[in-house]
C-alpha positions, -999 to 999 in steps of 0.1 A, spaced: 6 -127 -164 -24 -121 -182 -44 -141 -211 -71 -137 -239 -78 -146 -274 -59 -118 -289 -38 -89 -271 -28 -108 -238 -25 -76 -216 -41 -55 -241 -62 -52 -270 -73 -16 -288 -97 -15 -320 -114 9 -342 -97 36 -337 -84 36 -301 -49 53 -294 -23 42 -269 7 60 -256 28 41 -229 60 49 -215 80 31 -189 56 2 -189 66 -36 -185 45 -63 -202 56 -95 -192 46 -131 -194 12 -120 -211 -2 -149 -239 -27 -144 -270 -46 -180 -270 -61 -181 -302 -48 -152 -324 -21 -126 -319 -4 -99 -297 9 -121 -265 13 -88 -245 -7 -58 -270 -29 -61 -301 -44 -27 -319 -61 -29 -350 -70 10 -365 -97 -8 -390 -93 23 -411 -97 48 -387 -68 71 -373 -50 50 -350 -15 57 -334 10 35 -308 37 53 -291 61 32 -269 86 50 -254 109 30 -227 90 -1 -220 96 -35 -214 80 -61 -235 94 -100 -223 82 -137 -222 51 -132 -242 38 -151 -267 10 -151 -293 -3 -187 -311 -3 -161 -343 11 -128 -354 32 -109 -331 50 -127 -300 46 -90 -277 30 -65 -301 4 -70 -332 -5 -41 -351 -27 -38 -382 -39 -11 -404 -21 17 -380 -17 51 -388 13 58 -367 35 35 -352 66 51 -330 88 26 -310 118 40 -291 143 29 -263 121 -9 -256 135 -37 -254 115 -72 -269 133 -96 -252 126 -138 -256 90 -134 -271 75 -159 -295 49 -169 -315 30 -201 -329 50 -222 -355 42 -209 -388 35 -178 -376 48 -137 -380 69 -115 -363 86 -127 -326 86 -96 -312 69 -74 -336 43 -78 -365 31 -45 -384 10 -51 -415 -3 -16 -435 9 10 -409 14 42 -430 42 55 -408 67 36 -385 95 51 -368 114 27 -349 145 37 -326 169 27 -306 154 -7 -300 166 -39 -287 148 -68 -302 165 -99 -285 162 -137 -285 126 -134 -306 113 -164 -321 88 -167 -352 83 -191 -386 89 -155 -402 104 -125 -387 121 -134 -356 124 -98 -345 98 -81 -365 75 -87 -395 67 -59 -415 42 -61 -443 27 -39 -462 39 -7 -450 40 24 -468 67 48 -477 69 69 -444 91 40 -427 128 43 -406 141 22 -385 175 38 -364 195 24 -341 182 -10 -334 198 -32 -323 186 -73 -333 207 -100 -310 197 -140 -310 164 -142 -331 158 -170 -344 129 -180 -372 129 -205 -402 126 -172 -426 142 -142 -418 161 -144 -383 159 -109 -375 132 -90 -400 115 -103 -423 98 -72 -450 67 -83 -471 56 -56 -499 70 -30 -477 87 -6 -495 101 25 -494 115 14 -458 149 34 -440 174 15 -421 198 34 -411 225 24 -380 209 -10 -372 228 -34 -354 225 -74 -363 243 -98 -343 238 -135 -341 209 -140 -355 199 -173 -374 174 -191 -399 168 -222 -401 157 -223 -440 170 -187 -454 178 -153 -443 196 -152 -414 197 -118 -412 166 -104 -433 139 -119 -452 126 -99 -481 95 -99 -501 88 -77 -525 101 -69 -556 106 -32 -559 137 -35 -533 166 -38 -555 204 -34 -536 237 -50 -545 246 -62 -506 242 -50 -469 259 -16 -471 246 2 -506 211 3 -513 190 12 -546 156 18 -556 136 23 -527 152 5 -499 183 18 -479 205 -3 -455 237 14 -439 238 -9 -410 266 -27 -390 264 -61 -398 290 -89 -373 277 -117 -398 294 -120 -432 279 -92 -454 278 -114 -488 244 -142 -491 262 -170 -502 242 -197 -524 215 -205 -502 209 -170 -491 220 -177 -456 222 -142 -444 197 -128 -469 169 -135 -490 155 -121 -519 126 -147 -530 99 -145 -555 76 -118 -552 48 -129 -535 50 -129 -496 43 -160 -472 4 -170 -471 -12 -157 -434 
């Protein structure tokens, strides 16, 4: 149970690396900005996170990124974690995960569980460039007014292949996923155009109905941070 300002257990900056594997982060809190458990900004300068196997539970951040905040990364690789019942402030990004201008994320086999965010329940991706996938993932119980599971801000060019999505919710659109940016164009959950691909199991109803309940495509501009 640790606490700062920003990155609760941890916090990395120009251009310090971290590789953890097998690590639990639990019950860590960012007080005044973001990263409850881990917060790494790169600040232009080559910066990589590798999680492999860790545990990342009951954290909480007042701002971006409930157990993991990463900014202007250079290589983000997340595979066999689980980000179970973190959370951030009210109007804030990303429950378990927020990721803004990381040029390449590879995220795998994942759970992303019981999250909670304004957007983003499970993760908040923004501005990401076009070395992105994300395999095998599963997203269970997130909850977040905008985007109950992910919610992608002028990200494109970004792989989903194999996800899982059950049970998440919104309470004002996109259940599932929240999308912002208009260079994604697809006709529903299971064929994708342009530069977005999603060939994902889906236990919710595939087809948004009028309010975009399970997904939202909005105007082009992204949520103020």
């Amino acid at each position: 149970r640790n606490q700062a300002a920003a990155g609760g257990a941890a916090y990395l900056y120009y251009g310090s690396s971290l590789e953890a594997t097998g690590t639990t982060w639990s019950a860590n809190s960012a007080s005044a900005y973001a990263g409850g458990a881990l917060s790494v900004y790169g600040a232009g300068l080559p910066t990589s996170v590798s999680l492999d196997s860790c545990s990342l539970t009951d954290n909480a951040s007042v701002n971006e990124g409930g157990a993991f905040h990463g900014r202007a990364l250079t290589t983000v690789t997340l595979s066999d974690n689980e980000f179970l019942r973190n959370s951030t402030g009210n109007e804030s990004y990303g429950g378990g995960v927020f990721l803004q201008g990381t040029a390449t994320t590879r995220s795998t086999a994942n759970l992303f569980a019981q999250n909670v965010a304004r957007y983003g329940g499970g993760a908040y991706v923004d501005t990401a460039a076009t070395a992105g996938a994300w395999t095998n993932n599963v997203f269970a119980e997130n909850t977040a007014a905008n985007g109950g599971s992910v919610c992608l801000a002028s990200s494109v060019g970004q792989v989903w292949n194999n996800n899982t999505f059950v049970g998440n919710s919104a309470t004002e659109a996109g259940g599932v996923l929240c999308l912002y940016a208009t260079a994604i164009d697809f006709t529903d959950f299971d064929t994708a155009r342009a530069t977005l691909a999603l060939t994902n199991a889906f236990t919710d109803p595939v087809e948004a109905d009028a309010t975009g309940a399970r997904l939202m495509l909005p105007e082009s501009t992204p949520p103020a941070e």
